[in-house]
C-alpha positions in Angstrom: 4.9 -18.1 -3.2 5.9 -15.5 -5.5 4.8 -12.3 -2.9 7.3 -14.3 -0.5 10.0 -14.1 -3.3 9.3 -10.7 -4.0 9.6 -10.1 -0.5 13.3 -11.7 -0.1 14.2 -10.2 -3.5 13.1 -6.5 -1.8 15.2 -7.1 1.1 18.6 -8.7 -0.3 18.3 -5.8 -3.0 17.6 -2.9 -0.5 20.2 -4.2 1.9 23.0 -4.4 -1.0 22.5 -1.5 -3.3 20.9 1.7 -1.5 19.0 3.2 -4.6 18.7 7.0 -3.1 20.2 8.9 -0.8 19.6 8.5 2.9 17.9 11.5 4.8 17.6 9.7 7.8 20.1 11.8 9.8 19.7 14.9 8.6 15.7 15.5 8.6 14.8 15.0 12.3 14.1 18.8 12.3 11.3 18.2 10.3 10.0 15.4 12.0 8.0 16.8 14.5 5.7 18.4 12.0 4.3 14.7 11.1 4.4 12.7 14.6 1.1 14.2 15.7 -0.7 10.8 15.2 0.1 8.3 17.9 1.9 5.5 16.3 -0.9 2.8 17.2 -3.7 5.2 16.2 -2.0 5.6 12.4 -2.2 1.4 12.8 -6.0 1.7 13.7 -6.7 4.0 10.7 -4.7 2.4 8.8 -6.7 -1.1 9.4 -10.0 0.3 9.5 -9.3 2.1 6.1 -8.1 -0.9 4.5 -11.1 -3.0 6.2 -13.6 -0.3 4.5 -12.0 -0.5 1.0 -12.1 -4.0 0.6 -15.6 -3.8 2.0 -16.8 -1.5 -0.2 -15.5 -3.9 -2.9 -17.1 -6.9 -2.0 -20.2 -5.1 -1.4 -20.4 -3.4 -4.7 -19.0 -6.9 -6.2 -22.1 -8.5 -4.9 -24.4 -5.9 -5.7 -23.7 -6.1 -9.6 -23.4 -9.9 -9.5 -27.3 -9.6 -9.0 -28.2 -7.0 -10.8 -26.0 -8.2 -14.0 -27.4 -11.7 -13.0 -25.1 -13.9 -15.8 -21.6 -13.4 -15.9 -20.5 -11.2 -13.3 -18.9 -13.1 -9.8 -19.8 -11.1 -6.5 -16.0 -11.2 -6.1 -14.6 -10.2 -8.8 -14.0 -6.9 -7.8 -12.3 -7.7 -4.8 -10.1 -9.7 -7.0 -9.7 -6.6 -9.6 -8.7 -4.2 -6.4 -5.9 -7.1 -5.2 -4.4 -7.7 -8.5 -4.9 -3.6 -8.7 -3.1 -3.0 -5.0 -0.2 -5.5 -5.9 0.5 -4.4 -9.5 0.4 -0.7 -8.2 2.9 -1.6 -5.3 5.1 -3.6 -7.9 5.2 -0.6 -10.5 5.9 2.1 -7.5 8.9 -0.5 -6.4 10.0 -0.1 -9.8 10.2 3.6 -8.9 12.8 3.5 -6.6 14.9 0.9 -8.9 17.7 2.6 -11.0 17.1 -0.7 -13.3 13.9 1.2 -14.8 15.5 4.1 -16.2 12.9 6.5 -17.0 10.5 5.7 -14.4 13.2 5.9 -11.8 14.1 9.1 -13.0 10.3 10.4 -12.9 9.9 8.9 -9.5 12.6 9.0 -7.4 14.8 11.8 -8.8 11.8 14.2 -9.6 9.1 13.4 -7.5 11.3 12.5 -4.2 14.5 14.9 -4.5 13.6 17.2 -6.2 9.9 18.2 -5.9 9.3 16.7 -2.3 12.4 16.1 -0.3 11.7 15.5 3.6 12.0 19.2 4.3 9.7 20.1 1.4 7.1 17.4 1.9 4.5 20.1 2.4 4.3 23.0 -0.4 1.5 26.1 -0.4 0.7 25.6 -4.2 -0.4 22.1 -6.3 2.7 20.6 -8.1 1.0 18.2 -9.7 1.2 19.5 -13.5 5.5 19.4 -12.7 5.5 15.7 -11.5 5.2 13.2 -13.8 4.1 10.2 -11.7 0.7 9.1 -12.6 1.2 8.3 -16.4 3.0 5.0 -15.1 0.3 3.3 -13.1 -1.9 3.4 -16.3 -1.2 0.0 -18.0 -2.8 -1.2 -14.8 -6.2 0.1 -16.1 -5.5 -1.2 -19.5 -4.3 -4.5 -18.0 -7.3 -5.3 -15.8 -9.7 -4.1 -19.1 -7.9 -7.1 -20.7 -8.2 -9.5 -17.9 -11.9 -9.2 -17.0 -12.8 -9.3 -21.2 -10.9 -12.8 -21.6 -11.7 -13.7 -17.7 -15.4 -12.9 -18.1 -16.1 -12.9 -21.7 -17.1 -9.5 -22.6 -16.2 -5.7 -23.4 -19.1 -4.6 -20.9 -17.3 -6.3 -18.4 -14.1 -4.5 -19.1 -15.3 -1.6 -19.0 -16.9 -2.1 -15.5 -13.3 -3.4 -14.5 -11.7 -0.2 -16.1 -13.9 2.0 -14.7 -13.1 0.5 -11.0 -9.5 0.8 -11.5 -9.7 4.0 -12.9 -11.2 5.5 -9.9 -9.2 3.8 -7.3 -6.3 5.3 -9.0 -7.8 8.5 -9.4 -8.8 8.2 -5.3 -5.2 7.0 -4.6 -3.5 10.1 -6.6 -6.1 12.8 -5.6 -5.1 11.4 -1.8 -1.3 11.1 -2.6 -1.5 15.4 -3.9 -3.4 16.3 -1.0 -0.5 14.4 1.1 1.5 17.1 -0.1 -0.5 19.8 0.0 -0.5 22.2 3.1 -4.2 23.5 4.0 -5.7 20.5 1.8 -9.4 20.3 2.8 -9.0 17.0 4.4 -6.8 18.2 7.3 -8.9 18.6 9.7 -9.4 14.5 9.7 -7.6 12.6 11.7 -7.8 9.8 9.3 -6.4 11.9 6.6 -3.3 12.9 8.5 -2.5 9.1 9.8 -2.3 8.3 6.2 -0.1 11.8 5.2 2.4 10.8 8.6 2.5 7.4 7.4 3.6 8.7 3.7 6.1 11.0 5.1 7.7 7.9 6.1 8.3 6.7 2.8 10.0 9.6 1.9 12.9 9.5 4.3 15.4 7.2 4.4 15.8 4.6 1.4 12.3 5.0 0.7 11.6 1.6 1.0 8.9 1.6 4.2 4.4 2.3 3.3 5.1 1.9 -0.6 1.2 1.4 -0.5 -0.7 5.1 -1.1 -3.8 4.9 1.6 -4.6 0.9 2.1 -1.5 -0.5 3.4 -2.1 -4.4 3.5 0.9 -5.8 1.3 3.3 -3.6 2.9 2.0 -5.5 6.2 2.5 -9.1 4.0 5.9 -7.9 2.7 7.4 -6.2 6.0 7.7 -2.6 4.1 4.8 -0.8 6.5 6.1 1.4 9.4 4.6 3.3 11.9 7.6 5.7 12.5 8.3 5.1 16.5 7.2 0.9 15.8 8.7 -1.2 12.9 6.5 -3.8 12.0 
């Protein structure tokens, strides 16, 4: 019920009150550059990605539940990665919001206009230490720490949920540079650049389409994935 509210709330909101510029009409130029991928094979990657990351939860889930034997449910890190996916696609909303003041700022105006606009999505040289993004996301480690101590009675416990979130948002930002990275290592994948063509899609227009970083699944729920020729 409340994904389906934030879904509405998403699209009355977008659909009033335009929170960034549009580039839709003036960066076709630079659109050929990221249509290399065939829309439907960005969907396959995009679903066999997602597919391996919630399997590699459930299967570590399950692996600890018997080697912690008391305490620890086989699915509990499953359920740590889906709280993790939705709270991370709710904070990067947020970025695009003017309502959150700073965070809008950091996000949309830096990171968007004026570090990585359409026709500078690519740069030769790391920008990371000038882009103050990733200091947002971590109350979400903090957050799931708290959760799994009360949840499963324990500081051990925490820390194993900590330590998951930490490295899926580590994964998702070390990704998310590479994105925008020309020569990253990764290029050569075709995996890798589905997932960059499908973020230079967030980054035209109102910015409101693949808020997701590499497994896309809410967007699917909540209508904000596209595929660039295909709107889902």
């Amino acid at each position: 019920f409340l994904l389906i509210m934030f879904e509405k709330s998403i699209r009355v909101s977008s659909a009033k009150t335009p929170c960034v510029p549009h580039y839709q009409s003036r960066t076709r130029e630079f659109d050929r550059e990221f249509e290399t991928i065939p829309a439907d094979e960005r969907l396959r990657w995009a679903f066999a990605l997602s597919v391996l990351t919630h399997t590699f939860c459930l299967v570590s889930g399950v692996l600890l539940s018997f080697v912690l034997s008391e305490g620890f449910h086989w699915w509990w890190l499953e359920f740590n990665y889906i709280t993790g996916c939705i709270g991370g696609y709710f904070i990067h909303w947020l970025g695009h919001r003017q309502e959150s003041g700073r965070w809008f700022k950091a996000h949309t105006s830096e990171h968007h206009i004026k570090l990585y606009p359409p026709q500078r999505f690519l740069n030769e040289k790391s920008l990371v230490s000038k882009d103050p993004n990733a200091k947002f996301y971590y109350p979400l480690i903090a957050t799931h720490f708290i959760i799994s101590y009360f949840a499963l009675g324990g500081a051990f416990f925490g820390l194993i949920s900590f330590i998951h979130i930490g490295f899926a948002l580590l994964l998702a930002d070390y990704l998310h540079e590479g994105f925008h990275a020309r020569g990253f290592w990764l290029e050569s994948y075709r995996w890798f650049i589905s997932l960059r063509e499908l973020h230079y899609l967030h980054h035209k227009g109102h910015m409101t389409d693949n808020i997701s970083v590499h497994d896309f699944w809410l967007d699917l729920i909540l209508g904000s994935f596209a595929l660039g020729i295909f709107q889902l």
